[in-house]
N, C-alpha and C positions, 0 to 999 in steps of 0.2 A: 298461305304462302304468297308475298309479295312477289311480281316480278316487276323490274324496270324494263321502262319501252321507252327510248331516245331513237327519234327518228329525223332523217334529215332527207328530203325528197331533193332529188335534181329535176331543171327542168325537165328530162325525161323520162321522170316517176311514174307519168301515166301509162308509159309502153309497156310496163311494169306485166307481167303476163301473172294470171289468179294465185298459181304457187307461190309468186314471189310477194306477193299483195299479203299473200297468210302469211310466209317466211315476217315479212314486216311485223304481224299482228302480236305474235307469241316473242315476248321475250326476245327481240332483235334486236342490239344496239346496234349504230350506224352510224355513228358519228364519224363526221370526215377525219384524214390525217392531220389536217391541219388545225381544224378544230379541237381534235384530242388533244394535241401537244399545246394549244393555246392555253386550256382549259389547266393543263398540266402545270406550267409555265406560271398563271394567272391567280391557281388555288396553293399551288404548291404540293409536292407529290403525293404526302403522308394526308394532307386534307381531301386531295381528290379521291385517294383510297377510302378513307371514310366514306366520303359524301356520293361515289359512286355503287358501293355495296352496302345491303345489311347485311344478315346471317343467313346460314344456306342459301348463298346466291353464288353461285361461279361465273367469273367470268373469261371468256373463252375468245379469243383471237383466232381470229381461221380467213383462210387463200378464200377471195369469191367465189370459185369454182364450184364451194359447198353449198352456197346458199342454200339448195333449196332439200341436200343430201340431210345439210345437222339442223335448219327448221324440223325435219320430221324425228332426228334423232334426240334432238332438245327436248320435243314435248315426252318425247317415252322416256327419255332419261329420268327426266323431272315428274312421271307416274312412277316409277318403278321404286326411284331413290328417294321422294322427296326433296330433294336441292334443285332449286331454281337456275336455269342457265338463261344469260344473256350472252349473247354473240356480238362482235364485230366486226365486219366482214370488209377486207379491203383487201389490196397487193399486197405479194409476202413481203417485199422487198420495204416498204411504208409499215405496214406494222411490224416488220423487223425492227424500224428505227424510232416506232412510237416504244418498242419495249427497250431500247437503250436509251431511251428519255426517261425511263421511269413510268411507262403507263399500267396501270395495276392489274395486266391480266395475272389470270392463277395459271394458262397453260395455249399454247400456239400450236395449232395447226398451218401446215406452211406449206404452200405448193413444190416446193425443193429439198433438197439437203444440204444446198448451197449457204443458205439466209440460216437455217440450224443450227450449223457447223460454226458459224459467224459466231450464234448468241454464246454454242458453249465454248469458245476460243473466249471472251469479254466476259463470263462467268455469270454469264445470263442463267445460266440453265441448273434447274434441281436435281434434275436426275437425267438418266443418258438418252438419248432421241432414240426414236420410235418410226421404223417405216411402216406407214399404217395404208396406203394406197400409192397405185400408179395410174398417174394421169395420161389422158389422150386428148388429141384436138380430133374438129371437128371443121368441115366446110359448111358451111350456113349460108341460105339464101334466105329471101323474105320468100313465105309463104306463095306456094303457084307457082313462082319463078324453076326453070331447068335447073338440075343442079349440074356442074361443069365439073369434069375431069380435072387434077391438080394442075396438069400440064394447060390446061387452058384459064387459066385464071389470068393472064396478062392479054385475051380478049378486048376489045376497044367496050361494049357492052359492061364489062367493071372497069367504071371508072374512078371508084372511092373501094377498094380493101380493106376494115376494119382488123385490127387486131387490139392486145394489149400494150401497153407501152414498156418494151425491153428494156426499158430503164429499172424497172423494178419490177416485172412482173414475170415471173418464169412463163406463162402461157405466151407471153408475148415475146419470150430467147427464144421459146421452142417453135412458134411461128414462124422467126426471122430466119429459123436454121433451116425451116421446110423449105422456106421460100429460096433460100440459098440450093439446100438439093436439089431442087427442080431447077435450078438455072433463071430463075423468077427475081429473085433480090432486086438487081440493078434498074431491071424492065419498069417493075412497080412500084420504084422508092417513090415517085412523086402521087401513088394514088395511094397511100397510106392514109392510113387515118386512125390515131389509137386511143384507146378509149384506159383510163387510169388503171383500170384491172379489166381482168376477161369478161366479167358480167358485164361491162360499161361497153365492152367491144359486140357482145352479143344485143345490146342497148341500141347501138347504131346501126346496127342492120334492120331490128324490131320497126325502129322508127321509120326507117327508108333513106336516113342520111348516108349508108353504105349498103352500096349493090352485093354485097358479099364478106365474108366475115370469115374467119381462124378460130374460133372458140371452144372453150370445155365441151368434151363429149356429154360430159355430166350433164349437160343444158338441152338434151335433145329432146328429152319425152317429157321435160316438165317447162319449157318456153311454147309458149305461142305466137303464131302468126311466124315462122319460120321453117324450113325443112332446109335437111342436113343429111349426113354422114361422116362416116369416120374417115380419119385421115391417117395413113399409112405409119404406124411409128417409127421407121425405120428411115423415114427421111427428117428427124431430129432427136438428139438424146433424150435419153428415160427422164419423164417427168417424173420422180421419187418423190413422192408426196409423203413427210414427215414429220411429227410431232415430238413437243419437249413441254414438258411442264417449267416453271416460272421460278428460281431462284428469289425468297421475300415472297412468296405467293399468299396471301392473305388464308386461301383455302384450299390447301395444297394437298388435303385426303382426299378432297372431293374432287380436283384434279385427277388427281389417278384414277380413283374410282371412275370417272367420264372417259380415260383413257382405256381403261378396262372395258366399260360398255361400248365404244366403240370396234374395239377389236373380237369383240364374242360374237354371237350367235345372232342379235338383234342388228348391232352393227355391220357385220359382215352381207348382212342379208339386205340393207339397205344401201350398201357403196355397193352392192352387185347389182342391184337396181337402176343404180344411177350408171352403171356404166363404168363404175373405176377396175381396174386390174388390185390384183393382190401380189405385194412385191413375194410373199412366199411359192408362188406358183408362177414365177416369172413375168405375172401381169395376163399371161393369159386365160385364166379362168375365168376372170368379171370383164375384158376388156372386148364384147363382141361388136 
């Protein structure tokens, strides 16, 4: 079984904590948004489908938040089933618009059901979206640091806030909505700092360039050099974490089948792990 491994390090590749070093190893694509849509653009769409897959390979768009959730879900997938998954992991909102460019995933997991809703309005979508998790933020400091109550996060002590960037990245609306509940928005517009997608926000804290951070719950027991907790869901709307397979999907059996092992027994038992809620039980069975 072939897998492809395209990897694209940023300068702060190295704060990169061991899960995510493996997440890289197995079957990751990574290529930037910009890079994909270049590449897309450059070969043209029907050549980049080729030249990016052979057979039993799937390829899988998924919210950062997973990273390090579908690294462990990929390798058992591809024990169980034989099909190879490569991932590519950015904001929902940028591979929303890498799949309205034509980029040849077979199937998106997306941090919303905003960006969903989008693909199957523009007839992106094979079959009908899937709430498959509920997401939650997290407060994050670097490692050793106090962790501060919500209310004290406009502290002169944080003087850099990391989040994602609410341009497109649902963890980073859902940030800005906490930060509005608490009466915090205005206080810390200028100590913002946001990082492309949530892992990039979780990135800037890792490194020390922000005193404090908004990120995936998901990132707590698999990041290092950081300590956290959960952040109140009730001071921003439901993160409805949602899947659709890919309208033109090259491997659109093997889509569902991955949609399926996600949502069963091995699936389930690894987004409980990570922390995500199950929208069937109102989120709160996996979201402790």
């Amino acid at each position: 079984m072939r897998l492809m491994r395209f990897t694209r390090f940023s300068k702060q590749s190295s704060a990169l904590s061991s899960v995510a070093r493996r997440a890289l190893s197995v079957g990751v694509l990574v290529l930037g948004p910009m890079l994909m849509l270049g590449f897309l653009i450059a070969a043209g769409v029907d050549e980049a489908r080729d030249s990016v897959r052979g057979e039993d390979e799937l390829l899988v768009a998924a919210a950062s938040d997973l990273r390090f959730a579908f690294a462990e879900l990929g390798e058992r997938f591809e024990s169980e089933s034989g099909v190879g998954v490569t991932f590519n992991f950015g904001s929902t909102g940028l591979l929303t618009q890498q799949i309205e460019n034509g980029a040849p995933f077979d199937v998106f997991f997306s941090a919303n059901r905003a960006y969903v809703d989008r693909l199957v309005e523009g007839g992106f979508a094979a079959d009908e979206p899937w709430a498959y998790a509920i997401g939650y933020l997290a407060v994050v400091v670097p490692g050793g640091e106090p962790l501060p109550a919500p209310e004290a996060l406009s502290e002169d002590r944080f003087e850099a806030l990391a989040i994602a960037n609410p341009a497109h990245a649902p963890y980073g609306m859902a940030a800005e909505q906490a930060l509005e509940s608490l009466g915090l928005k205005s206080a810390l517009e200028e100590r913002l700092v946001y990082g492309e997608n949530v892992l990039d926000a979780l990135r800037l804290v890792e490194t020390g360039n922000a005193d404090v951070g908004l990120v995936a719950l998901a990132f707590l027991d698999a990041a290092e050099g950081v300590d956290g907790e959960k952040l109140s869901p009730e001071l921003h709307e439901p993160i409805e974490q949602t899947a659709v397979t890919i309208e033109g999907a090259a491997n659109l059996e093997a889509a569902r089948r991955f949609l399926e092992f996600v949502g069963g027994e091995v699936g389930r038992e690894v987004l409980e792990r990570y922390r995500f809620g199950t929208p069937d039980a109102g989120g709160d069975e996996y979201g402790r």
